[in-house]
ROKOLGU-41954 format. One record per residue (C-alpha): residue in three letters; x, z, y. Coordinates in steps of 0.2 Angstrom, whole numbers, plus 5000, padded with zeros to 4 digits. Example, Ala and Ser with C-alpha at 12.3 -4.5 7.8 and 13.67 -1.06 7.14 Angstrom:
<atoms>
ALA506250394978;SER506850364995;
</atoms>
This chain:
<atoms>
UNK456453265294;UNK456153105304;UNK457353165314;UNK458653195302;UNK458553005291;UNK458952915311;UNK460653035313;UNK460953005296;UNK460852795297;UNK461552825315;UNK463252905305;UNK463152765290;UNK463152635303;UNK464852715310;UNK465352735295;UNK465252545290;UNK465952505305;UNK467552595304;UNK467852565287;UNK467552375292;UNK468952395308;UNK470152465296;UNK470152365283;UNK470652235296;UNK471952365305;UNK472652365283;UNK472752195281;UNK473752145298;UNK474852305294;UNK475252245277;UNK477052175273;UNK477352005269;UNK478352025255;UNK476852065245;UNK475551955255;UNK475351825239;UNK475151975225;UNK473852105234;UNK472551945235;UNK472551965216;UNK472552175215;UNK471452275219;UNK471552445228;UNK471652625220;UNK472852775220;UNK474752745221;UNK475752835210;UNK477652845210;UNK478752875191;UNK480852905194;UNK482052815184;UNK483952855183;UNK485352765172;UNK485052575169;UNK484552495185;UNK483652335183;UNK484852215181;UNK483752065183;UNK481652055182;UNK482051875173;UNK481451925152;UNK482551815145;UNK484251885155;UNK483752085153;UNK484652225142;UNK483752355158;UNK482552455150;UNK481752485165;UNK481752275167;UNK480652275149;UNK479552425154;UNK479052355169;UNK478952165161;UNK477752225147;UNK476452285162;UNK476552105169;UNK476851985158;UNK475951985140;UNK476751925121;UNK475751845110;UNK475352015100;UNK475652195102;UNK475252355095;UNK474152505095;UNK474452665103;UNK475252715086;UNK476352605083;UNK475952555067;UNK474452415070;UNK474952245076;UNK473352215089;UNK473052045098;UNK473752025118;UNK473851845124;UNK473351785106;UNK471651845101;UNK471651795081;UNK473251695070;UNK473151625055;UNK474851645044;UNK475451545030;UNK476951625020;UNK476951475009;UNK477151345021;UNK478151455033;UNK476551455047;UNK475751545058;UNK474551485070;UNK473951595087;UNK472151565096;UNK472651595112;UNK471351705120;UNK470151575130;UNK470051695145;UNK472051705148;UNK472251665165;UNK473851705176;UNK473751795191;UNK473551645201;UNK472051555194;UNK472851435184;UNK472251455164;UNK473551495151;UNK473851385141;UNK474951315125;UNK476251255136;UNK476751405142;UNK477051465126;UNK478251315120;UNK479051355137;UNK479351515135;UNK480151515118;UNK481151355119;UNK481751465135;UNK481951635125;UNK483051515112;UNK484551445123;UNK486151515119;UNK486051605137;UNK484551695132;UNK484651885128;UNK483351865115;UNK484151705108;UNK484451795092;UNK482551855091;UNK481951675089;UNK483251625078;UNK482151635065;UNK480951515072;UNK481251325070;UNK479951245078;UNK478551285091;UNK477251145093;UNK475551135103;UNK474251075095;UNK472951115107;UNK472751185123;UNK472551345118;UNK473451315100;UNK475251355094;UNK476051335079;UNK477651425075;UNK478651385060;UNK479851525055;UNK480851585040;UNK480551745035;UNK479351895034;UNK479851985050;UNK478951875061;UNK478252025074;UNK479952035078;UNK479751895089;UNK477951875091;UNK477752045099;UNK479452055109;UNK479551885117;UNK478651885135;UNK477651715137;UNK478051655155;UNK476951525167;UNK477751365163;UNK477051275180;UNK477951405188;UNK479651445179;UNK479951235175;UNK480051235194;UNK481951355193;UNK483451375183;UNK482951495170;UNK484751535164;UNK484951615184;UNK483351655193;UNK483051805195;UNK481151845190;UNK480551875209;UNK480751765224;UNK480251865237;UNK480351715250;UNK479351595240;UNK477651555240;UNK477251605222;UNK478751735221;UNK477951815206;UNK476551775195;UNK476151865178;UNK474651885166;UNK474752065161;UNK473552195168;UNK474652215184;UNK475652085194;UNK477452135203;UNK477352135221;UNK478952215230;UNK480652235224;UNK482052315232;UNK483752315222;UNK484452465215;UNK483052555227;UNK481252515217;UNK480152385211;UNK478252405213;UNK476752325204;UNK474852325207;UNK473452295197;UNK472952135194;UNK471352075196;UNK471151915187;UNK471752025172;UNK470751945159;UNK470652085145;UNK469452195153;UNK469452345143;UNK471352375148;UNK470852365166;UNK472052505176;UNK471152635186;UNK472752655196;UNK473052515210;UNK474852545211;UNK476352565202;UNK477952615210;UNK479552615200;UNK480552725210;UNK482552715205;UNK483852875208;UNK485752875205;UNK485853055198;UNK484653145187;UNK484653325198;UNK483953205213;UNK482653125201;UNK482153295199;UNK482153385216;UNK481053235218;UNK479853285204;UNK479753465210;UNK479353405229;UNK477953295222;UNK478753135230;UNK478553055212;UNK477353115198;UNK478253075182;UNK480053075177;UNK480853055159;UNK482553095151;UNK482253265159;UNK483953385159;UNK483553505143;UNK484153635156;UNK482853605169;UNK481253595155;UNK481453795161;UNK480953745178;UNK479453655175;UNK478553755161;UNK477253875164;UNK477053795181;UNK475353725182;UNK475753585194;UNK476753515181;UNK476353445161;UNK477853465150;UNK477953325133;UNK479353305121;UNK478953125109;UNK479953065097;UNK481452985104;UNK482052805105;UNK483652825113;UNK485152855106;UNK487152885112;UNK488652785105;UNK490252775111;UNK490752565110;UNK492652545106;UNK493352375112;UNK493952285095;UNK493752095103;UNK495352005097;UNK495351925114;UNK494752095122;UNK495852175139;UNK495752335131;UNK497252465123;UNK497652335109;UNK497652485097;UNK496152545097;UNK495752385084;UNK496752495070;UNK495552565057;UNK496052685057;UNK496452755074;UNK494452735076;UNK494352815062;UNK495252985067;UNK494452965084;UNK492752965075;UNK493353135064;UNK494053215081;UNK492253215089;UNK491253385087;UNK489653305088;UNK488453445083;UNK489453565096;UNK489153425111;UNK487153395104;UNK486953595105;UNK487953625120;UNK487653475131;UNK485653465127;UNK485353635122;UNK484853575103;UNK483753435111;UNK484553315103;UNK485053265085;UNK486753175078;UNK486653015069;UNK487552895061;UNK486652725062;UNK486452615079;UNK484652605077;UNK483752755083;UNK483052885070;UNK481052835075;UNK481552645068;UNK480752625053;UNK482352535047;UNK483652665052;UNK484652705037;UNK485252845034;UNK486152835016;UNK487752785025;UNK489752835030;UNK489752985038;UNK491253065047;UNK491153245049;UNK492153325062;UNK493753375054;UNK495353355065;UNK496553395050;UNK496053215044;UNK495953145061;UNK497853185061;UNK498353155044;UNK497652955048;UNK498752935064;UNK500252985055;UNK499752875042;UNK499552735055;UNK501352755063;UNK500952835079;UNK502053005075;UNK503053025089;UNK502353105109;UNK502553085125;UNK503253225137;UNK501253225141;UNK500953265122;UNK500153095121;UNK500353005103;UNK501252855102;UNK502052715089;UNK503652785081;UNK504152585081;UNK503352525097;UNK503152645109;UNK502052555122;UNK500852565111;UNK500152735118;UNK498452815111;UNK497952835130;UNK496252785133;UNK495252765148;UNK492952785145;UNK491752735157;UNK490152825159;UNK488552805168;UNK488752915185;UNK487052935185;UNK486953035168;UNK487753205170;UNK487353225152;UNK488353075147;UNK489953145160;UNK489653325151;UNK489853245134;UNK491253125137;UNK492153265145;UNK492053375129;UNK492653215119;UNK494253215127;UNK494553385125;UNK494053355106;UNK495253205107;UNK496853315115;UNK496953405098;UNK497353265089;UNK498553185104;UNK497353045110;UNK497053035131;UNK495653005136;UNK495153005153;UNK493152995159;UNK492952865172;UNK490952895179;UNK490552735186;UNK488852645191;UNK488052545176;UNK488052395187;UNK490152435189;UNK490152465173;UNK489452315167;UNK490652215179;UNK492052295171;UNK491752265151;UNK490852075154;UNK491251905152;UNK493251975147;UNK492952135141;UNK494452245150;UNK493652435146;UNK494652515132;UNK492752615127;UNK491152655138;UNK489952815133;UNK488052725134;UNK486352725129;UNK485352605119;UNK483352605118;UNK482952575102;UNK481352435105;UNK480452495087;UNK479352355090;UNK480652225085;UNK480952295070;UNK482852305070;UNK483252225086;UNK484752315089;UNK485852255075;UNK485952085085;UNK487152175097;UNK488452155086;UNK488351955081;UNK489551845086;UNK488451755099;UNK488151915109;UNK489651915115;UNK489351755124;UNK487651835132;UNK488651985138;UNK487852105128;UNK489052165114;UNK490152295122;UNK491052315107;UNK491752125106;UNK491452145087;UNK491152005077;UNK491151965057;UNK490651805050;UNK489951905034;UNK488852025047;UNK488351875056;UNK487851785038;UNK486951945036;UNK485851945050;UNK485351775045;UNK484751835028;UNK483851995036;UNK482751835047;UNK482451745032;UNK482051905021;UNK480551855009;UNK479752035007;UNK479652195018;UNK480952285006;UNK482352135005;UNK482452155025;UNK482452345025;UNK484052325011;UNK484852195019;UNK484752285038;UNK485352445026;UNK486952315022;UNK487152275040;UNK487152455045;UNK488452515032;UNK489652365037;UNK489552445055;UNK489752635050;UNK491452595041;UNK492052475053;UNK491652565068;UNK491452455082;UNK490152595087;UNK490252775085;UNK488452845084;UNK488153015092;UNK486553085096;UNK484653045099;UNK484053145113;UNK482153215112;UNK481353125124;UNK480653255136;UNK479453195149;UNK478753295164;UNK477353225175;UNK475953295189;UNK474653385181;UNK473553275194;UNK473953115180;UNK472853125165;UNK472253035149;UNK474053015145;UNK474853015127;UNK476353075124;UNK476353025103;UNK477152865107;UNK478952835102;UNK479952895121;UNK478352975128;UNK477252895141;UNK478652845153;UNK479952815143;UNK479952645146;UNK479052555130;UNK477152605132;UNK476352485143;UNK474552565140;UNK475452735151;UNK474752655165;UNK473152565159;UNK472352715152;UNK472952835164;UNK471952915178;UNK472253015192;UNK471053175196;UNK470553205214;UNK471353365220;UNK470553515222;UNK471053555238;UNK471153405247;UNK472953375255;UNK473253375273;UNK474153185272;UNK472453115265;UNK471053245266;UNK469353125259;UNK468053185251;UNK467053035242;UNK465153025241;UNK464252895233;UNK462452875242;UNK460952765241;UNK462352655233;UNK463452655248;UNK465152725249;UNK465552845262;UNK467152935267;UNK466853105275;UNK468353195282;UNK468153365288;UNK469153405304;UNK469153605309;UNK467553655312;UNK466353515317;UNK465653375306;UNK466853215309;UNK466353045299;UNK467652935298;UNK468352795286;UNK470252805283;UNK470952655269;UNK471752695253;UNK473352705247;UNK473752515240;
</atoms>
């Protein structure tokens, strides 16, 4: 027995000492680019989730429309209050307690006393002032989120007073990322980038994980954060890698090789692959994406001047067969709509104009409008100006087959009626080049994701202002909309705003800057190695809204270890040791952890 406890503490004092020489080998390995960011995380398992569509078009909050940008800003960077799993319940984040006054137009947030950003210094009151006085310049993204806010005052160090207008005041206390002043006061917010990977302090958040690496239109990667002051959200993982893929089928070859563990947006036609395969968990979740096809109606816009007739939208609108494309396109996961909020919005309306497909109509409006004579191509064309052709030219997001797949079907649909349209698949980010500052795209075939969180967020697209922020692709803008919007902020109960965001909606359906099309289900896939996940949240756990995927999630150790990092972990006498078995004889080694 003797015997045995000295070649027991003769291994442990190996043990210790490899462990001890490889922590050093880790360190001098590690990469510089994330030198500043791993002093505050701590190590864990690394797990990798694929993204296609949207790249991230900046990491700065107030410049984003990425929704890859806001799912990865929400794990690093906290608002003043968030909510529950649910969805239902607003729950404190960097505020811990606020008092609202309706009477006087108030609301004061407590600041949570621990806050601290992931380099040491205390958050405080002046980073919120900052941060909203940032969120409100006319270059801002979320300019129009604020709009209701007219003033935001310290009066403390970790007091702020907001005055607002208005009863939807979670539209902007729980959508507006609080950034650190003594950081951010130090660059041009209206340019930087979010991450300076060659600055001292390239990134520094407050939310229970910290960004660390970022590679554009490759991945961006963030790690726990140490200094993360609400305990009880604490990840278990130690890393997060955002991994991005320019086509769906790669994103899913990826899946199925098990270089990355969870992959949304799913190709209904691949759900087959995955089911009944024990390596793999299958969710569908409510959706919040939805389709639209965005016509140019800018006055100023570089776009087919005749697409701002009525009426021509309006056949265009009858031509589509939107139930054939949502059964044929997403094998039945997907739903038509007729609103530009997403059906899981509680303020999606669905009392409005509705234009069922009926190309008999769709005709009768274009003879209506003039355009009765064709081109030797059969392409409609204005009996008393015949430049004015109804040939169009749609771009679509390369990465989304789905989106090629319907756009192709739409011209078809469109040929009936004499209307080219020719599909142009084009990167987002070329995309985007193409329709902003001048808008010179005739339509594009995209995707919003409805953030249900702010309420009806989305109807801001279509305000005047956002064509100045490059975010409206339509160009549309309407004083009487715009008038509207400022009553929905200064609403006085909960059912004025849901009627007047009704109003807003109508106005839209019958002027048609926006075609609605489908909601798809929101199909998730992910390695059945990941679990305590939830996929009841509105766009399932990686969807790109639930910050609380990686914070709750936790990844179980294999039953067969892998040959790439064969551990087995033991805890004894309060010491950790790694064993690794090596063919027949008793080998003790320390190997480090993936970071």
């Amino acid at each position: 027995m003797q015997k045995q406890r000295v070649v027991f503490r003769s291994i442990l004092i190996v043990a210790i000492m490899l462990l001890a020489s490889m922590a050093v080998i880790g360190q001098s390995a590690a990469g510089s680019a994330s030198q500043t960011a791993t002093s505050n995380a701590t190590t864990g398992q690394t797990i990798k989730v694929g993204w296609f569509g949207t790249y991230i078009d900046t990491l700065n909050p107030f410049l984003s429309y990425s929704e890859l940008t806001a799912w990865i800003n929400m794990n690093v960077y906290l608002p003043l209050v968030s909510y529950d799993a649910g969805n239902k319940t607003i729950v404190p984040a960097l505020a811990s307690s606020w008092d609202i006054n309706y009477a006087n137009h108030t609301v004061i947030f407590h600041l949570n006393p621990s806050a601290v950003w992931s380099d040491g210094v205390p958050v405080t009151s002046a980073d919120v002032v900052y941060s909203y006085n940032t969120a409100a310049q006319n270059y801002s993204f979320v300019a129009s989120e604020v709009s209701a806010i007219s003033s935001v005052k310290a009066i403390g160090t970790e007091t702020v007073m907001v005055t607002f207008s208005g009863v939807l005041w979670t539209m902007w206390a729980a959508s507006i990322f609080v950034v650190p002043a003594h950081v951010w006061s130090t660059v041009n917010a209206s340019t930087y980038a979010g991450y300076n990977s060659t600055g001292s302090q390239y990134f520094v958040g407050d939310g229970p994980f910290v960004l660390t690496n970022y590679v554009p239109n490759q991945y961006a990667q963030i790690e726990k954060n140490a200094k993360f002051f609400i305990r009880s959200e604490m990840p278990t993982i130690g890393t997060v890698i955002f991994e991005e893929f320019t086509s769906q089928s790669s994103a899913v070859s990826s899946l199925q090789a098990g270089s990355i563990q969870g992959l949304t947006g799913i190709l209904p036609a691949d759900v087959a692959n995955f089911q009944g395969n024990a390596k793999f968990n299958v969710t569908t979740s409510p959706s919040i994406e939805y389709f639209y096809l965005s016509i140019n109606v800018a006055p100023y816009g570089k776009g087919n001047p005749t697409l701002r007739n009525l009426s021509v939208r309006q056949a265009i609108a009858h031509a589509l067969n939107l139930t054939y494309i949502a059964d044929t396109v997403y094998h039945g996961y997907a739903t038509t709509l007729d609103s530009v909020l997403s059906p899981t919005n509680q303020y999606y309306w669905s009392n409005l104009t509705t234009y069922a497909y009926n190309p008999s109509l769709a005709n009768s409006l274009l003879n209506q409008s003039g355009f009765t004579t064709y081109t030797s191509g059969g392409i409609r064309e204005n009996a008393n100006n015949t430049s004015q052709q109804l040939s169009y030219t749609v771009l679509v997001p390369s990465g989304d087959s789905l989106e090629v797949d319907a756009a192709n079907i739409m011209a078809t649909n469109l040929s009936k009626i004499g209307i080219k349209l020719n599909v142009q698949a084009e990167t987002t980010g070329s995309m985007a080049a193409t329709i902003w500052p001048n808008l010179t795209q005739d339509m594009d075939l995209w995707d919003w994701f409805d953030n249900i969180q702010s309420a009806p967020q989305l109807l801001s697209v279509f305000l005047s202002n956002q064509v100045v922020t490059g975010t409206s692709d339509s160009g549309y803008t309407n004083t009487t909309y715009d008038n509207l919007w400022a009553k929905l902020l200064n609403a006085t109960s909960q059912a004025q705003a849901m009627a007047i965001s009704g109003q807003m909606q109508e106005m839209l359906a019958q002027q048609l800057p926006y075609i609605p099309l489908f909601s798809p289900s929101a199909i998730n896939v992910y390695s059945s190695t990941l679990t305590n996940i939830s996929s009841s949240y509105p766009g399932g756990p990686f969807g790109g809204l639930d910050y609380q995927t990686f914070t709750q999630l936790v990844v179980k150790s294999p039953s067969s270890p892998p040959s790439n990092n064969n551990t087995l972990y033991y805890i004894l006498g309060g010491v950790a040791v790694v064993i690794v078995a090596a063919a027949a004889v008793a080998v003790v080694a320390m190997r480090r952890r993936k970071a």
